[in-house]
N, CA, C and O of each residue as an XYZ file, in Angstrom:
816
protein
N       0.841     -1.193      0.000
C       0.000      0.000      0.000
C       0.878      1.246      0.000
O       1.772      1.320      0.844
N       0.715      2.128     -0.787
C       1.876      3.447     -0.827
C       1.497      4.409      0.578
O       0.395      4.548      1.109
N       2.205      4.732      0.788
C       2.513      5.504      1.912
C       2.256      6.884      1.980
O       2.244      7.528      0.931
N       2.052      7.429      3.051
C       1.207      9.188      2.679
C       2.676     10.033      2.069
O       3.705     10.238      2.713
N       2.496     10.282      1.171
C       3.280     11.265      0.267
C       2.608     12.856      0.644
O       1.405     12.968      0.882
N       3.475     13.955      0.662
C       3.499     15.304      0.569
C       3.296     15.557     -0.854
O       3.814     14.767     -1.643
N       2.724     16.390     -1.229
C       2.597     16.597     -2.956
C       3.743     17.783     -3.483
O       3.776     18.792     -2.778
N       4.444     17.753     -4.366
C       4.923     18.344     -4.892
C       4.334     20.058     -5.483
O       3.360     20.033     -6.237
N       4.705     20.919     -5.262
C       4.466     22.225     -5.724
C       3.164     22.691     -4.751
O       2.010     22.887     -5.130
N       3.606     22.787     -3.626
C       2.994     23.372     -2.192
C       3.528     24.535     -1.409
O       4.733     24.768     -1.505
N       3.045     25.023     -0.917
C       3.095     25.803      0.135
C       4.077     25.453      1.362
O       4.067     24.415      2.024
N       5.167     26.874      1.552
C       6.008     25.165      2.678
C       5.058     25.230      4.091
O       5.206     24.340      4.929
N       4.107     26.290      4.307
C       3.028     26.261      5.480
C       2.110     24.393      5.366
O       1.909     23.486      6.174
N       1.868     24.577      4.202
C       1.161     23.105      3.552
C       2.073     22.288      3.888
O       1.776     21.399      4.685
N       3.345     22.372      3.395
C       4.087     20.972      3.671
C       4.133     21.029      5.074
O       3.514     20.026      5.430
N       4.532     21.661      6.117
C       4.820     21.363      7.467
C       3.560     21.002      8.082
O       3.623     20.391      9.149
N       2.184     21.336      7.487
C       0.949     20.714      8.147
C       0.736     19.261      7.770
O       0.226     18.514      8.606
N       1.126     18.748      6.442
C       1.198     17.343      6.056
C       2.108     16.399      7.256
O       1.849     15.572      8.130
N       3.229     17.037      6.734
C       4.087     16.754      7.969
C       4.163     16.409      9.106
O       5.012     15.614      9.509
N       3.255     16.969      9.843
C       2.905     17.375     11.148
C       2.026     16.078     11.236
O       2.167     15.181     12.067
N       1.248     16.128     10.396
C      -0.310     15.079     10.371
C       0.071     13.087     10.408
O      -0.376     12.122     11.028
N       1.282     13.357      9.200
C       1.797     12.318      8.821
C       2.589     11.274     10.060
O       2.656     10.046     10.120
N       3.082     12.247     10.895
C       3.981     12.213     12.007
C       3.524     11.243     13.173
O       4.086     10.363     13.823
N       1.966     11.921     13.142
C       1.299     10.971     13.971
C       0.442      9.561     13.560
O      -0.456      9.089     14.257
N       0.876      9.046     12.387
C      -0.118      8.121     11.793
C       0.791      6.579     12.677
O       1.920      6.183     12.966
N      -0.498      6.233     12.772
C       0.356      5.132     13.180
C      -0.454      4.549     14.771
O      -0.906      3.457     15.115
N      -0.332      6.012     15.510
C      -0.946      5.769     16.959
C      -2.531      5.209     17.201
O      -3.621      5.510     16.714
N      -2.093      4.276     18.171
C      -3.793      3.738     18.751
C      -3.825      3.639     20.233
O      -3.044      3.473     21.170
N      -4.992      3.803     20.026
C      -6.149      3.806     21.448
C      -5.467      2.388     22.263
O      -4.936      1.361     21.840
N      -5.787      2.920     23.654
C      -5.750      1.297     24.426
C      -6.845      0.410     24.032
O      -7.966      0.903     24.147
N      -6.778     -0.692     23.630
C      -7.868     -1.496     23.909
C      -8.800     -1.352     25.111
O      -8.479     -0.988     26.243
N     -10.136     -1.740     24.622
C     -10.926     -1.753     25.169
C     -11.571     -0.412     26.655
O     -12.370     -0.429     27.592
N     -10.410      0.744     25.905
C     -10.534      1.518     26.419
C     -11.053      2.790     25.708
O     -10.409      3.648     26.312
N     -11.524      3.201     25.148
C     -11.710      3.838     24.162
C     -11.439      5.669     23.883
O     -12.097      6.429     24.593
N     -10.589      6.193     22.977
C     -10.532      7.371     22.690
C      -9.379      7.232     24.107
O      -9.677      7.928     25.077
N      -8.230      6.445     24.207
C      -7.721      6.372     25.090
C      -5.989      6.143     24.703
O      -5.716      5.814     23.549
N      -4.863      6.335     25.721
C      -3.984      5.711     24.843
C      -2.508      6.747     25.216
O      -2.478      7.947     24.942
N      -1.419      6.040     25.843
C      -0.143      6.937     25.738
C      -0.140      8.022     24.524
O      -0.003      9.235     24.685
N      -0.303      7.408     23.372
C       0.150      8.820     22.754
C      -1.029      9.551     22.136
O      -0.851     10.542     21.427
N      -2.896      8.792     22.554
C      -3.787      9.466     21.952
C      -4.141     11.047     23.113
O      -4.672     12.148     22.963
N      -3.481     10.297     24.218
C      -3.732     11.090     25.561
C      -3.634     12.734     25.056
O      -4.524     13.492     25.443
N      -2.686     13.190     24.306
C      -2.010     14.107     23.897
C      -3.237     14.833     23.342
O      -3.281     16.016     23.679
N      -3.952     14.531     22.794
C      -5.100     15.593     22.201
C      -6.801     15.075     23.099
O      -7.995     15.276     22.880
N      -6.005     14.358     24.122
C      -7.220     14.715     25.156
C      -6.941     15.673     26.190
O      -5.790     15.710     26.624
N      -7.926     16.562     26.719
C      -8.450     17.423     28.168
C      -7.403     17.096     28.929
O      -7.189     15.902     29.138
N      -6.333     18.355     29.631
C      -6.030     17.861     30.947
C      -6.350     17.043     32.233
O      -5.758     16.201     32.908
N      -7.331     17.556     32.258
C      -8.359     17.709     33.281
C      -8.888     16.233     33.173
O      -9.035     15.660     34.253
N      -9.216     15.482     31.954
C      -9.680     14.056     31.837
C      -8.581     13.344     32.149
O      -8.662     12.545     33.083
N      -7.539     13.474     31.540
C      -6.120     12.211     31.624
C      -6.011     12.039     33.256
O      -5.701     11.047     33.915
N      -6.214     12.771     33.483
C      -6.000     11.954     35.411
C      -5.880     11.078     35.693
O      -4.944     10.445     36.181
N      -7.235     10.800     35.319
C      -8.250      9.636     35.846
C      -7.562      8.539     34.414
O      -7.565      8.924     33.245
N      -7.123      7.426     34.784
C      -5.879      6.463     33.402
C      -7.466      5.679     33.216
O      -7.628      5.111     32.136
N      -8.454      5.638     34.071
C      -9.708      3.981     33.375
C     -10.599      4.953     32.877
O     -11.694      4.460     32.604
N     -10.471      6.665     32.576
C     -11.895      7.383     32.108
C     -11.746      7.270     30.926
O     -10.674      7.604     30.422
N     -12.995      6.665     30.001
C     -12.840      6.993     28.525
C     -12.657      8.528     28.186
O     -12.938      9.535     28.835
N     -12.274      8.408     27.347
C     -11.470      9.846     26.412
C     -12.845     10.621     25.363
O     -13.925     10.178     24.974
N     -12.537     11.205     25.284
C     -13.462     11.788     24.419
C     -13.272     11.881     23.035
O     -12.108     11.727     22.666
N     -14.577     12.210     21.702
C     -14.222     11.849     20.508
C     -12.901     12.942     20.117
O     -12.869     14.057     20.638
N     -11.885     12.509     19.193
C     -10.790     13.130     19.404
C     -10.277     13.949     17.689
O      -9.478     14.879     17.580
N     -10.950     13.320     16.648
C     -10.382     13.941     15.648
C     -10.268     15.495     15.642
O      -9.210     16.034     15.317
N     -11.349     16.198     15.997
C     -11.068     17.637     15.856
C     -10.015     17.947     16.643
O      -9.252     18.681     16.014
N      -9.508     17.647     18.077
C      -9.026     18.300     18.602
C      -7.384     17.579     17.907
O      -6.355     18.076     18.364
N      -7.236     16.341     16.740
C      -6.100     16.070     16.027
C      -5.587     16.945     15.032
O      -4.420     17.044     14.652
N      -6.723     17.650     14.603
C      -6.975     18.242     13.535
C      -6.070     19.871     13.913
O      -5.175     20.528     13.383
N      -6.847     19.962     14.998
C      -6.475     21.567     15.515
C      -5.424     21.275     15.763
O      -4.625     21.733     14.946
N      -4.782     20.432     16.900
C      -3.430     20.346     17.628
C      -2.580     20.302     15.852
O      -1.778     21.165     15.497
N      -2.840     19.576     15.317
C      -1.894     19.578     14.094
C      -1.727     20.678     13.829
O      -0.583     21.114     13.954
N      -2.641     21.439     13.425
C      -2.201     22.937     12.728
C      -1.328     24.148     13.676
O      -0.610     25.064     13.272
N      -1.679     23.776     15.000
C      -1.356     24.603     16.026
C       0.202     24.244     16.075
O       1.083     25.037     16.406
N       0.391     22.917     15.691
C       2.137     22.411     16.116
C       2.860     22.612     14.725
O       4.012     22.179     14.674
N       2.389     23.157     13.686
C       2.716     22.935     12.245
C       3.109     24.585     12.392
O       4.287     24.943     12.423
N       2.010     25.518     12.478
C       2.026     26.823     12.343
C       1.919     27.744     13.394
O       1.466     28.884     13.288
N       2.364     27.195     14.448
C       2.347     28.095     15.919
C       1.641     28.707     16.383
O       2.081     29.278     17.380
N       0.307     28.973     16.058
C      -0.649     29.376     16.749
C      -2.128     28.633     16.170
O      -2.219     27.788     15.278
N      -2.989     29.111     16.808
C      -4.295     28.221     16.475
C      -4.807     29.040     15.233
O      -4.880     30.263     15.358
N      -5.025     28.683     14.509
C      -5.701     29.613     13.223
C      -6.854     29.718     13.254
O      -7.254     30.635     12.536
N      -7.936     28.954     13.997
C      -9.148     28.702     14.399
C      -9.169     29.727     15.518
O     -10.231     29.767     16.140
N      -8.225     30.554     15.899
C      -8.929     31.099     17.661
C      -8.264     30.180     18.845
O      -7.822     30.668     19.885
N      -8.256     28.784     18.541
C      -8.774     27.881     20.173
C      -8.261     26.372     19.461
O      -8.252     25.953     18.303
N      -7.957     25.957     20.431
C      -8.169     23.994     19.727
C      -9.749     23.389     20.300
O     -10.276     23.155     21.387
N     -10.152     23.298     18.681
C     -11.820     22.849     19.064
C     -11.427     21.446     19.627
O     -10.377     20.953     20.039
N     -13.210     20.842     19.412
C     -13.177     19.056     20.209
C     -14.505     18.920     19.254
O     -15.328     18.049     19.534
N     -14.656     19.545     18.435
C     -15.974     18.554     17.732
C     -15.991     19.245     15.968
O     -16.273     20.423     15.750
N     -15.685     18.386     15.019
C     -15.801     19.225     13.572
C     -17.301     20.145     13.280
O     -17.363     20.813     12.248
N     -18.220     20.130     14.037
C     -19.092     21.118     13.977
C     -18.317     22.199     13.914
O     -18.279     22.838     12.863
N     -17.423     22.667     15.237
C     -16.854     23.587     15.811
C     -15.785     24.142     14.261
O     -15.684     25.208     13.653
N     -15.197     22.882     14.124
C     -14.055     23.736     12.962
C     -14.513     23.954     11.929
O     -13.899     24.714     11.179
N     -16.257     23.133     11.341
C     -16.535     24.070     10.545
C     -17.496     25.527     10.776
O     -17.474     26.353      9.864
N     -18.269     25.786     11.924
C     -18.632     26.762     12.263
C     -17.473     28.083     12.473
O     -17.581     29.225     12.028
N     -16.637     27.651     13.088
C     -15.547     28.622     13.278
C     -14.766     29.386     12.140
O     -14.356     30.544     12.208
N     -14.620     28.377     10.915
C     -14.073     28.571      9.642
C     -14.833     29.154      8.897
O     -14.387     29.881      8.009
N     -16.121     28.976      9.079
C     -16.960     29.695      8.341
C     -17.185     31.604      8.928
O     -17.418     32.636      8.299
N     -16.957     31.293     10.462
C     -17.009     32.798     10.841
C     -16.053     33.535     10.273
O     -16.329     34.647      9.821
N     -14.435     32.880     10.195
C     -13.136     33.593      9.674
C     -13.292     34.038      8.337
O     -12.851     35.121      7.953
N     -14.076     33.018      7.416
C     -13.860     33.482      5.850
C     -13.239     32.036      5.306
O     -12.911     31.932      4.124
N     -13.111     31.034      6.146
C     -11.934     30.172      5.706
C     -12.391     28.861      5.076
O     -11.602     28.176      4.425
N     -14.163     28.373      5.342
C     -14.755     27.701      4.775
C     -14.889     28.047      3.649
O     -14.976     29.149      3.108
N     -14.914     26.207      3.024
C     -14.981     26.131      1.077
C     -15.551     24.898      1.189
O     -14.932     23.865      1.446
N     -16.827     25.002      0.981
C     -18.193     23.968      0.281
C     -18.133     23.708     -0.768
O     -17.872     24.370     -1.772
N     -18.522     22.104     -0.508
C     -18.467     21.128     -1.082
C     -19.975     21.087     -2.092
O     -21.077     21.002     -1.551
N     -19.855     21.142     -3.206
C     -19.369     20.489     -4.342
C     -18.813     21.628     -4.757
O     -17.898     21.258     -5.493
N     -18.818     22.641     -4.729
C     -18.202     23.914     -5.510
C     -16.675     24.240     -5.287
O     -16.019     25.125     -5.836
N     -16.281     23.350     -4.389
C     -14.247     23.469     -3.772
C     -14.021     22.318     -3.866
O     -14.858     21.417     -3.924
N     -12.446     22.185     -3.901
C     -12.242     21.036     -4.087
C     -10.974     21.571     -3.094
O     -10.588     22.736     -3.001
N     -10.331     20.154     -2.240
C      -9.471     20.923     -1.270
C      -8.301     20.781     -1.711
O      -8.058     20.232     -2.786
N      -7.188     21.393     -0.715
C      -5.938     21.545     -0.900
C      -5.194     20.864     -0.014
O      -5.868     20.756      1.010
N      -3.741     20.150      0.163
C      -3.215     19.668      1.259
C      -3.021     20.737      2.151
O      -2.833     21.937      1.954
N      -3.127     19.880      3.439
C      -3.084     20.904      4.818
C      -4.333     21.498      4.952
O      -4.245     22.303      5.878
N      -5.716     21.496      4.373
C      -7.470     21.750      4.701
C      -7.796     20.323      5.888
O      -7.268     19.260      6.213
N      -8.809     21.011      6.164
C      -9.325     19.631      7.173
C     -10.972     19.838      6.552
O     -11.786     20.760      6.513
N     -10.915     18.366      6.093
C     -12.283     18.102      5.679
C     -13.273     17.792      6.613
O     -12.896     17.336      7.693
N     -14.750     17.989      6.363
C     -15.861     18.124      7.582
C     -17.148     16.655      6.939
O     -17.942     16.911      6.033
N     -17.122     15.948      7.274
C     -18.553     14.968      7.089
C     -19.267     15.203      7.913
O     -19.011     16.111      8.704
N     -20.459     14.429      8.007
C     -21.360     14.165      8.769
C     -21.978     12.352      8.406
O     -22.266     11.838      7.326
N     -22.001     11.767      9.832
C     -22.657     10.779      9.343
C     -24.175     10.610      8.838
O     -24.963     11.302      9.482
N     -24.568     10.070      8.131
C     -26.002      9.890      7.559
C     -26.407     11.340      6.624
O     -25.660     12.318      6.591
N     -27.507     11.275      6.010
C     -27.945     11.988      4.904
C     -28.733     13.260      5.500
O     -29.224     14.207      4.886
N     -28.708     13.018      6.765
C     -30.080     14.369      6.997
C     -28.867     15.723      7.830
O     -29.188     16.826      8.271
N     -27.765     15.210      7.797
C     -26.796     16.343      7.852
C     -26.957     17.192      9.558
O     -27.029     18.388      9.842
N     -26.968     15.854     10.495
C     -27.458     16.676     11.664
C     -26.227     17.022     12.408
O     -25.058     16.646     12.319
N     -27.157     18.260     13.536
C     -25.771     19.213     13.114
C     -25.627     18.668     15.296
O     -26.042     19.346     16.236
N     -24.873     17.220     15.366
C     -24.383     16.724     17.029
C     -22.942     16.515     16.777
O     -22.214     16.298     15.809
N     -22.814     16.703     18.316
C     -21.180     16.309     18.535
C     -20.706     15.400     17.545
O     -20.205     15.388     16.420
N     -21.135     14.548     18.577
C     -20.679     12.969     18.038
C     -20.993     12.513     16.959
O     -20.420     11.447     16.731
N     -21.916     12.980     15.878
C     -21.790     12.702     14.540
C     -20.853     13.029     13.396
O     -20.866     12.294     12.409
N     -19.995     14.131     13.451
C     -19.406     14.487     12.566
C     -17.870     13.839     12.427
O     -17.495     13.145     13.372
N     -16.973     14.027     11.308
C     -15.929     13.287     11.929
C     -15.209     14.752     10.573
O     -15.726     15.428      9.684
N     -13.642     14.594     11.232
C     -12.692     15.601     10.372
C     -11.404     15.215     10.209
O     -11.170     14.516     11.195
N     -10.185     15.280      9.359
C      -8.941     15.226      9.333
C      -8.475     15.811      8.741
O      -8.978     16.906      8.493
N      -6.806     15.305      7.959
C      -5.970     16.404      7.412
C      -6.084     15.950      6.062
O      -6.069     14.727      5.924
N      -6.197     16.669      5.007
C      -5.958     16.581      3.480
C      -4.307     16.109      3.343
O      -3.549     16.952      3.823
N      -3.880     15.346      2.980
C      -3.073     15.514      1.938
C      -2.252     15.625      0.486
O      -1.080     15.821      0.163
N      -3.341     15.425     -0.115
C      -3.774     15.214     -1.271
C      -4.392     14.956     -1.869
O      -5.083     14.205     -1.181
N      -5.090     14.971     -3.441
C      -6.343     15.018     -4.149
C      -5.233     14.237     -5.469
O      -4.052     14.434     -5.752
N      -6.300     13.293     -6.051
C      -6.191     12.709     -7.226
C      -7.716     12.384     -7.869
O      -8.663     13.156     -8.017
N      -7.601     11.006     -8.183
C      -8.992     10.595     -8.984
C      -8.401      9.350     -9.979
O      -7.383      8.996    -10.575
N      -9.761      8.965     -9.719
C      -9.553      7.043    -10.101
C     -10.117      7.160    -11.857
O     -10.606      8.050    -12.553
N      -9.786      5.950    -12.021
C     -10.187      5.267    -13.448
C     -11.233      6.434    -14.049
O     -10.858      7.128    -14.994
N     -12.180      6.565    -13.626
C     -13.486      7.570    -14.204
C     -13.356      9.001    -14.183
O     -13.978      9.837    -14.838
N     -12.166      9.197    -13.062
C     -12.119     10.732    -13.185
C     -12.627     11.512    -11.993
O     -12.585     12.732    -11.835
N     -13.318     10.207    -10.847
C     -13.972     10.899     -9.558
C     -12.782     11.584     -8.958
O     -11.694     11.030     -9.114
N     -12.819     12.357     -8.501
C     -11.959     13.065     -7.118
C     -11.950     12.309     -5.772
O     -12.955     12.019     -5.124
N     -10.785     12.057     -5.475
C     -10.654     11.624     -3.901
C      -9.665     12.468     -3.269
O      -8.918     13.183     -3.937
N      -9.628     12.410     -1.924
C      -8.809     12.838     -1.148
C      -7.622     11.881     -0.535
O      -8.222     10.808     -0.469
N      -6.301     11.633     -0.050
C      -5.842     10.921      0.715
C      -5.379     11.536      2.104
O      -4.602     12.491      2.092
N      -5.699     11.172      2.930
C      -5.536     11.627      4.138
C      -5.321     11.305      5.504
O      -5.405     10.102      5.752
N      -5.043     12.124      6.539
C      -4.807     11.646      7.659
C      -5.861     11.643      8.483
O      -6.449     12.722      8.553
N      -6.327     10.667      9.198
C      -7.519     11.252     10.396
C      -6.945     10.763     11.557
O      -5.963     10.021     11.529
N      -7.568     11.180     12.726
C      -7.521     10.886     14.052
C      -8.912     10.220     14.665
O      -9.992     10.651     14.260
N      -8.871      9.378     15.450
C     -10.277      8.701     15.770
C     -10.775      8.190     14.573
O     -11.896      8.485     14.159
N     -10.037      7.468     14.014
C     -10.777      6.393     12.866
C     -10.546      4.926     13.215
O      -9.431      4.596     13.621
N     -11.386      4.146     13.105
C     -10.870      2.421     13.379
C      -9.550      2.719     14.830
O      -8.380      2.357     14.709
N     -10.067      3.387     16.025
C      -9.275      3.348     17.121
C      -7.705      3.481     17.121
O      -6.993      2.851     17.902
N      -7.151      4.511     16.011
C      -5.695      4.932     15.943
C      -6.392      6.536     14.953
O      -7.397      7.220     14.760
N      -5.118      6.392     14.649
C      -4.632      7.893     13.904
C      -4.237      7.035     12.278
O      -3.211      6.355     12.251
N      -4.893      7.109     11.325
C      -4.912      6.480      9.909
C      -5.115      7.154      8.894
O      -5.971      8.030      8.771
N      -3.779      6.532      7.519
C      -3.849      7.055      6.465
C      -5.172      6.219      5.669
O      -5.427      5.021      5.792
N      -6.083      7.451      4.640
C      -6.864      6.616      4.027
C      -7.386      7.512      3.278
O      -7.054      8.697      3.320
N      -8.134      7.103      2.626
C      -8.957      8.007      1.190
C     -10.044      7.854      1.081
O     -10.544      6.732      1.160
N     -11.007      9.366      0.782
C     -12.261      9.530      0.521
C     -12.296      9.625     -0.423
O     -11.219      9.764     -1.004
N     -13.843      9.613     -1.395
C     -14.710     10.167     -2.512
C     -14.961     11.536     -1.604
O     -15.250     11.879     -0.458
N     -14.602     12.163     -3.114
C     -15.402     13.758     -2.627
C     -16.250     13.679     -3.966
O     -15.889     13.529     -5.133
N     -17.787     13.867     -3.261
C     -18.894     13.821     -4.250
C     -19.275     15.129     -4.921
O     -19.412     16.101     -4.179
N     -19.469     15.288     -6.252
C     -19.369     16.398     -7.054
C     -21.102     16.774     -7.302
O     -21.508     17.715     -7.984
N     -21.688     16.098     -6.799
C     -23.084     16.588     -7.078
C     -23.927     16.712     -5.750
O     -23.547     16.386     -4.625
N     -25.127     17.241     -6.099
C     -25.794     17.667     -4.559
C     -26.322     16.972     -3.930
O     -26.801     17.418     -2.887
N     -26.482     15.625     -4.240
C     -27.616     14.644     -3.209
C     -26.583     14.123     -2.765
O     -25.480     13.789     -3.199
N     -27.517     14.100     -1.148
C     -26.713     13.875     -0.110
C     -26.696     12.940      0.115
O     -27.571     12.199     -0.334
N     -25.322     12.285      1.234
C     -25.129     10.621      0.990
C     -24.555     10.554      2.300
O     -24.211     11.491      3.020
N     -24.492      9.235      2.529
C     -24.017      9.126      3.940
C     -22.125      9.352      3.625
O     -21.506      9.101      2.591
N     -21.545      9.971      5.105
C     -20.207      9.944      5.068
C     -19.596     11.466      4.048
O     -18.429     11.647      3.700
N     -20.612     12.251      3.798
C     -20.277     13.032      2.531
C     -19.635     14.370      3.077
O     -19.912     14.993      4.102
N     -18.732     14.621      2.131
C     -17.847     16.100      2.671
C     -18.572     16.878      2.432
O     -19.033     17.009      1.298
N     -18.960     17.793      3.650
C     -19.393     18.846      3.314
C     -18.452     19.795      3.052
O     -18.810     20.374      2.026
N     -17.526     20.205      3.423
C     -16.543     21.162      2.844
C     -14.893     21.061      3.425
O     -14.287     19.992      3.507
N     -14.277     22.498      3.830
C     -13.106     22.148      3.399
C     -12.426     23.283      4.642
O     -12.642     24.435      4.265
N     -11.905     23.258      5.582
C     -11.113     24.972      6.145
C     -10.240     25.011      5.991
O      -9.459     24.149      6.394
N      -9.797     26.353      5.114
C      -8.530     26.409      4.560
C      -7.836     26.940      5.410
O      -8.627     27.728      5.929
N      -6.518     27.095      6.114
C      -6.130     27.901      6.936
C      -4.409     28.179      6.575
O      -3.516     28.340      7.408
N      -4.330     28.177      5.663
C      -3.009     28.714      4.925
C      -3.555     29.239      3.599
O      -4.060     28.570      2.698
N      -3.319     30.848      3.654
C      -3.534     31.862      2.992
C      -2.947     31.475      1.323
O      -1.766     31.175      1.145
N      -3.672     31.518      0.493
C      -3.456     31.451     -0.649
C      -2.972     29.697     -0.903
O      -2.098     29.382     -1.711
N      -3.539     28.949     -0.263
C      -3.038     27.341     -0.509
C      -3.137     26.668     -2.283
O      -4.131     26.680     -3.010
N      -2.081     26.255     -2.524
C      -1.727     25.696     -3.611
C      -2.667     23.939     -3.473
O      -2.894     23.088     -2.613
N      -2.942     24.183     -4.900
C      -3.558     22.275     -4.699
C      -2.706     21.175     -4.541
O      -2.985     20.089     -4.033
N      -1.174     21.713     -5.227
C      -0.394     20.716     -5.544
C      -0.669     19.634     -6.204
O      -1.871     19.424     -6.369
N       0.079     18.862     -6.645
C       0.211     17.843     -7.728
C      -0.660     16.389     -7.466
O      -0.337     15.482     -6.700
N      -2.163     16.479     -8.566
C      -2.449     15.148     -8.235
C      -2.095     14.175     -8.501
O      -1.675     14.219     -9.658
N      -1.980     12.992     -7.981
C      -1.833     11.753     -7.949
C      -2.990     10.638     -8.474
O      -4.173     10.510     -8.158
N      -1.921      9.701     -9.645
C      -2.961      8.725    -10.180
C      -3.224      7.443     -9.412
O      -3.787      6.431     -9.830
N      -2.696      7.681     -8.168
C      -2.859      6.009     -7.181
C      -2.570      6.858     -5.996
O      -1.524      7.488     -5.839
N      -3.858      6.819     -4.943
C      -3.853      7.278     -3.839
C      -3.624      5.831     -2.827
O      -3.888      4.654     -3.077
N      -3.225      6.256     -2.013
C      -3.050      5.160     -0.399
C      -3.677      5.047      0.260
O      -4.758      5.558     -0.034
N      -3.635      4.482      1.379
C      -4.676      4.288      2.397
C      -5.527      3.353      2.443
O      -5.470      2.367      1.708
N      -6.417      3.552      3.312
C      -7.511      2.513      3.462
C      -8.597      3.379      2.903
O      -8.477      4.598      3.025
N      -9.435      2.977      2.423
C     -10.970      3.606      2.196
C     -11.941      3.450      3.283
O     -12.534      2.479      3.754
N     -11.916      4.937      3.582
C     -12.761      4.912      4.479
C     -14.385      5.311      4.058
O     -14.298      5.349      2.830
N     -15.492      5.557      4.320
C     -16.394      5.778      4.075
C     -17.597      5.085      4.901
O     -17.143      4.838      6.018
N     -19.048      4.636      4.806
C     -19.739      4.949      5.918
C     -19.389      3.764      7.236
O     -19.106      2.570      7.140
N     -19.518      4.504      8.272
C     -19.347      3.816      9.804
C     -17.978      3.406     10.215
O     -17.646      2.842     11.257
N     -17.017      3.905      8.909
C     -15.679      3.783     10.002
C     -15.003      5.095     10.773
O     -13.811      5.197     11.061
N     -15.622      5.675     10.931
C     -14.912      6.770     12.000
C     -15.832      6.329     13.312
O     -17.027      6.033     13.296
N     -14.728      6.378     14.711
C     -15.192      6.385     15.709
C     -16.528      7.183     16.139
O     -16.775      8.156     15.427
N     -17.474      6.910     17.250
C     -18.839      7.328     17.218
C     -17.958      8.216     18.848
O     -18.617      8.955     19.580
């Protein structure tokens, strides 16, 4: 399986957020402990890690934020959120949201789903990670390859469909927060990596 690649003709803000994202792939949860874990601990609550038997809370956004915050030294969001509602509400206050079907993202964006079709707007439904690239298969669809946090109980490289038309589907990107000023798409790729993710594998 090819390995998360940085894309060629980027932003070096972009490359150090790939970077950053890439860095952590690999890490998992304790068993049977959930949203838990020596090195998942790191983008959980002070205040929770205390306590070593409390489950952890859902964690991609706050992977998402801590990434950008350790890539580009400050929070570009304001704050390190804890739920992709938050990073796309927040992105949208800055100017920094780009909806889906009309954008297509860039490495170093953090993409926003929602599980199921009626687009409801709870914590625990949404899931987010890091772009690192955009290609497209045999037909010409667009995918993403990317990093997430809280997927299948680690931190994993894998690839979405980004759907180009308006009916809504389960698992579907709604958009995109850009948070490096003027971001380059960089170079797509004709064979993306990862696992395919899509409906019910991100942690609940």
């Amino acid at each position: 399986m090819p390995q998360p690649q940085i894309p060629a003709n980027v932003l070096p803000l972009q490359h150090l957020i790939c970077a950053k994202a890439i860095s952590y792939e690999g890490i998992r949860e304790t068993p049977r402990l959930p949203n838990r874990g020596p090195q998942v601990d790191h983008f959980q609550p002070s205040w929770l890690i205390k306590d070593p038997m409390r489950e952890g809370l859902p964690w991609c956004a706050s992977f998402v934020t801590t990434v950008w915050f350790e890539a580009l030294g400050s929070h570009p969001l304001g704050s390190l959120e804890r739920s992709a509602d938050a990073i796309q509400d927040r992105s949208l206050q800055l100017g920094l949201w780009h909806a889906s079907p009309d954008a297509l993202p860039c490495p170093g964006d953090a993409f926003v789903v929602v599980h199921g079709v009626d687009r409801p707007r709870v914590l625990d439904k949404g899931h987010t990670g890091i772009v690192i690239c955009r290609g497209f298969d045999a037909q010409g669809n667009p995918w993403i390859e990317t990093i997430e946090g809280n997927v299948r109980n680690g931190c994993r490289h894998g690839r979405r469909r980004v759907i180009t038309d308006r009916e809504p589907r389960p698992e579907e990107i709604l958009g995109f927060a850009r948070v490096v000023p003027g971001a380059l798409p960089g170079d797509a790729r004709k064979v993306l990596g990862g696992e395919v993710f899509g409906s019910a594998t991100a942690d609940r």
